[in-house]
C-alpha positions in Angstrom: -40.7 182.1 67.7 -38.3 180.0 66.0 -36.0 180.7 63.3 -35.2 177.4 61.7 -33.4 178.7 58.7 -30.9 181.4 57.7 -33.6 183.1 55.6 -36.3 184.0 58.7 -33.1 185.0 60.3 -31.7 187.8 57.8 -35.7 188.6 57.5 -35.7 188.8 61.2 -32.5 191.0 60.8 -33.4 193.3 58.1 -36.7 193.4 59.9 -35.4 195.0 63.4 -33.0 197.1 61.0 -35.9 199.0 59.2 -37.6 199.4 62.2 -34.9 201.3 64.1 -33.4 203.0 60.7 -35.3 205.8 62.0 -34.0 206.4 65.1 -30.6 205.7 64.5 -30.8 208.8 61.9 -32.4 211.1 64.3 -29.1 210.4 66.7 -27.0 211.0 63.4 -28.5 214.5 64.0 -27.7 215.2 67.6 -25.1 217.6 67.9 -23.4 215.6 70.6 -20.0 214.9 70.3 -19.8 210.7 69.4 -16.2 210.6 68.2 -15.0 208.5 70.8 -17.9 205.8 70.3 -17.6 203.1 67.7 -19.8 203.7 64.8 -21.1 199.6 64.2 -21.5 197.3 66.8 -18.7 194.4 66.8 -18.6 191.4 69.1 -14.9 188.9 69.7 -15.7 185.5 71.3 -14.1 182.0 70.9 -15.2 178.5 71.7 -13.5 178.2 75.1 -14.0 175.7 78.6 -16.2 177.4 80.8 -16.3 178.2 84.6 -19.1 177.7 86.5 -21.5 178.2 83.9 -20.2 181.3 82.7 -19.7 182.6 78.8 -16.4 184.8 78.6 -16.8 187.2 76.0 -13.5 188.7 74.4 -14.8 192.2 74.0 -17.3 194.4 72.3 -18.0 197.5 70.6 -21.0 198.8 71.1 -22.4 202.4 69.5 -25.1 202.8 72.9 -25.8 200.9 75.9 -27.0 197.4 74.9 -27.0 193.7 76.1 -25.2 190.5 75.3 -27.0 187.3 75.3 -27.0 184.0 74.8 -29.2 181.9 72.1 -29.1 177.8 71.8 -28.6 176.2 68.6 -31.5 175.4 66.4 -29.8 172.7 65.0 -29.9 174.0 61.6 -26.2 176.4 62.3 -28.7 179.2 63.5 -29.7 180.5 66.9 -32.6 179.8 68.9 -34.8 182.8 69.1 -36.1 184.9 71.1 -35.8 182.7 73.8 -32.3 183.0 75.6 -30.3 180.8 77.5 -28.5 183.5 79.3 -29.0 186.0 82.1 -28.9 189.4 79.9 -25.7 190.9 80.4 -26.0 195.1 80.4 -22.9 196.8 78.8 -21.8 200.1 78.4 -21.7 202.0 75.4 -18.4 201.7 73.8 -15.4 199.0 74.6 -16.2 196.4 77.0 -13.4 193.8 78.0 -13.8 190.5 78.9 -17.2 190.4 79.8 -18.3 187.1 81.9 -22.6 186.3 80.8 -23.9 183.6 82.9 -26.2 180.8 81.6 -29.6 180.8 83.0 -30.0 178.3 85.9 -33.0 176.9 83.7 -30.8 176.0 80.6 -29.8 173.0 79.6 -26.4 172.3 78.5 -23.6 169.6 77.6 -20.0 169.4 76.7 -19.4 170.9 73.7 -22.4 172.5 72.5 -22.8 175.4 69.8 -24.8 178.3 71.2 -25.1 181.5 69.6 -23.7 185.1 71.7 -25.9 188.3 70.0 -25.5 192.1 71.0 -28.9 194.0 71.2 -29.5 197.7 71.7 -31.0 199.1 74.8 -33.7 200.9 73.4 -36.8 200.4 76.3 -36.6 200.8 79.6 -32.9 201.1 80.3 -31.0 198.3 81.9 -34.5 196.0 81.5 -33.9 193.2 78.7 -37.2 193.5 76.8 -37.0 191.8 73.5 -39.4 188.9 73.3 -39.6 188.6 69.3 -43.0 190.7 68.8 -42.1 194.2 70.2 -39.8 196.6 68.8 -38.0 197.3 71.8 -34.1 196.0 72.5 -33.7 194.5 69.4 -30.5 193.2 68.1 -27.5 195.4 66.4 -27.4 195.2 62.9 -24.3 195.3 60.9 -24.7 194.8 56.7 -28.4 193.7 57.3 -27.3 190.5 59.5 -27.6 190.7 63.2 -24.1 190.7 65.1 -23.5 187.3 66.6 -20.7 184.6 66.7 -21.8 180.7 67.7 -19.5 179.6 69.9 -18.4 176.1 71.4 -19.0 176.1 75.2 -17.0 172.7 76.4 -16.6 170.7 80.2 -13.8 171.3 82.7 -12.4 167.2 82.7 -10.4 165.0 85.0 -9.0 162.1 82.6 -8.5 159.5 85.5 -7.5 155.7 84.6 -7.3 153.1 87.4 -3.6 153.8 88.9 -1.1 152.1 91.1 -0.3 154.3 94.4 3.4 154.7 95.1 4.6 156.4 98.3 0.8 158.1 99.0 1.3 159.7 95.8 -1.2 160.0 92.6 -0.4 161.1 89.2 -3.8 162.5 87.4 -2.6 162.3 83.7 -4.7 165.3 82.4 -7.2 168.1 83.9 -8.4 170.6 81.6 -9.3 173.8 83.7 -11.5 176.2 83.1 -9.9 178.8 85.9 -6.4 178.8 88.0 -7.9 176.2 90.9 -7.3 173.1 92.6 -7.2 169.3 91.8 -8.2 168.0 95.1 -8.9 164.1 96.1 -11.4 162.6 98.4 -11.5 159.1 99.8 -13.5 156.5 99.4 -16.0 155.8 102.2 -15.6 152.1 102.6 -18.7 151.2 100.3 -17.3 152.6 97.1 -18.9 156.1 97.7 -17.1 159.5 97.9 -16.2 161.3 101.2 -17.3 164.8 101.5 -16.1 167.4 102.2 -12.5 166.2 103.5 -9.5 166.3 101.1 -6.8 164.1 101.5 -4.7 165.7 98.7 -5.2 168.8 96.9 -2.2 170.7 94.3 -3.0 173.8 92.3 -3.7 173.6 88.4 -3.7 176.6 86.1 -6.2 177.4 83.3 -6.1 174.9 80.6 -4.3 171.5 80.3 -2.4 170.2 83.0 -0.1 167.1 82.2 0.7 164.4 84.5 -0.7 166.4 87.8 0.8 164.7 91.0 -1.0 164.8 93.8 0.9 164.2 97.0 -1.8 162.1 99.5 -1.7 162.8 103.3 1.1 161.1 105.1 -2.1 159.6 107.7 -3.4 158.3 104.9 -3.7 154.5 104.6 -4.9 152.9 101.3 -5.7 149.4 100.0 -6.4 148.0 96.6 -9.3 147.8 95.0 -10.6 151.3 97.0 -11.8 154.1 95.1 -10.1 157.5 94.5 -12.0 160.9 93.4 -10.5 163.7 91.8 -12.5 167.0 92.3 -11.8 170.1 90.5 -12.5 173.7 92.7 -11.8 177.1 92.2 -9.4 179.5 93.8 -11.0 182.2 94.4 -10.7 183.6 98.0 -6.9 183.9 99.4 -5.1 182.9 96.1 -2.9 179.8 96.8 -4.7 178.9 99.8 -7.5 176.1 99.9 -10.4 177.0 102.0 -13.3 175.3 100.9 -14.6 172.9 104.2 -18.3 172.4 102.7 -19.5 176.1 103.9 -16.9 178.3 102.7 -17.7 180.4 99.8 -14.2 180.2 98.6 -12.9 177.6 96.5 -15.9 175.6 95.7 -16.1 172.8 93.2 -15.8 173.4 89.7 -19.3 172.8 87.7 -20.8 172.5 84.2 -24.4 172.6 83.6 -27.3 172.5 86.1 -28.1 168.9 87.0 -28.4 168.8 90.7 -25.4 168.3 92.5 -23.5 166.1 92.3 -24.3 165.6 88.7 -23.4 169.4 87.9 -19.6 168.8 89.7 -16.4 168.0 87.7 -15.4 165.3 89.3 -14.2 161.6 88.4 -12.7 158.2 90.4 -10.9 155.9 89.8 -9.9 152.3 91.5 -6.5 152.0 93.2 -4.8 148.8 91.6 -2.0 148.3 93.8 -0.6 150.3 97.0 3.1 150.4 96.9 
């Protein structure tokens, strides 16, 4: 089921709102103390670079347990639906902060797409995502008639990499955008144009966001020639902070990805061709 147009969506909305204006009254009449929990759902996300395929959500505020997931665009500025493009992410009633929802290994996704973050109730079996559209079962929050969701931007980790001149073994990247504090590691060539793996010969930390002019400081073994390629590699740092442990094995500081080609079509990564060695 597929809602093409802002009007099946606010029927779909006022739809799931009708059918659970019941319950929600009969909770009205508990005599439980709910003073601490928010009364409407609310949901703060931005368009933001992601990290290994995963969505950061801001924070919610949710009036019972519930999920958050993750629609595609229709192409019409409305979300995909039911179908999700998300794991289901279960959240507490209440606040929840920063809240990382990971894309579906299944899901296909490029740089700079709109998708569509929704908060639904937990209303079935409890911490088991069951809406598929036709039951009545963990259907969206509904705030003024209109379910809560924000479209979002998700955008690529990027190396920007022109051909270069190398001066005293050292390289000067001229911007990485980062989705996480990591490293900007760089691999040789193998002699035939191809990338070495998994040996560094360079590697500097760069922070979340845009990094400027990132020197790279080679090997001192290192001997280079013109006309060889160069490839930036972007990886995490996520076992002992400020030390680089990846070796091909390691489940620390693996590479950065986006999306869910098969490697290495899923790996932020880039080259570039030495001009002169000086």
């Amino acid at each position: 089921m597929i809602y093409s147009n802002s009007s099946k969506l606010l029927n779909f909305a006022l739809g799931a709102a009708l059918i659970f204006g019941a319950t929600a009254c009969s909770e009205d009449d508990d005599s439980t103390d709910m003073t601490n929990e928010p009364t409407v759902a609310t949901l703060d996300v931005s368009t933001q670079v992601i990290s290994q395929n995963m969505v950061e959500v801001t924070m919610t505020e949710v009036p019972s347990d519930g999920w958050i997931v993750i629609h595609a665009d229709n192409g019409s500025n409305g979300p995909v639906v039911p179908a999700i493009i998300s794991e289901p992410k279960w959240i507490e009633a209440g606040s929840n902060m920063s809240v990382m929802v990971q894309i579906d290994a299944n899901a296909t996704i490029t740089d700079g797409d709109q998708v569509w973050v929704m908060l639904h109730e937990d209303t079935g079996t409890k911490m088991q995502y069951e809406f598929d559209g036709n039951n009545d079962l963990d259907p969206p929050f509904v705030v003024d008639g209109a379910p809560v969701m924000s479209a979002v931007n998700i955008m690529s980790a990027k190396i920007n990499s022109p051909d270069m001149d190398v001066t005293n073994n050292t390289v000067v990247i001229p911007e990485v955008v980062a989705a996480a504090d990591g490293w900007l590691v760089i691999h040789n060539d193998n002699g035939m144009g191809g990338i070495v793996l998994p040996d560094v010969i360079g590697k500097v930390q760069v922070s979340k966001g845009v990094n400027t002019n990132v020197t790279v400081q080679l090997d001192a073994s290192v001997n280079l020639s013109s006309g060889q390629k160069l490839f930036p590699m972007l990886h995490l740092d996520n076992g002992q902070i400020g030390v680089y442990e990846f070796d091909g094995a390691s489940a620390f500081d693996g590479p950065e990805i986006f999306g869910n080609l098969a490697f290495p079509g899923n790996v932020i990564f880039t080259s570039f061709t030495v001009l002169n060695v000086n």
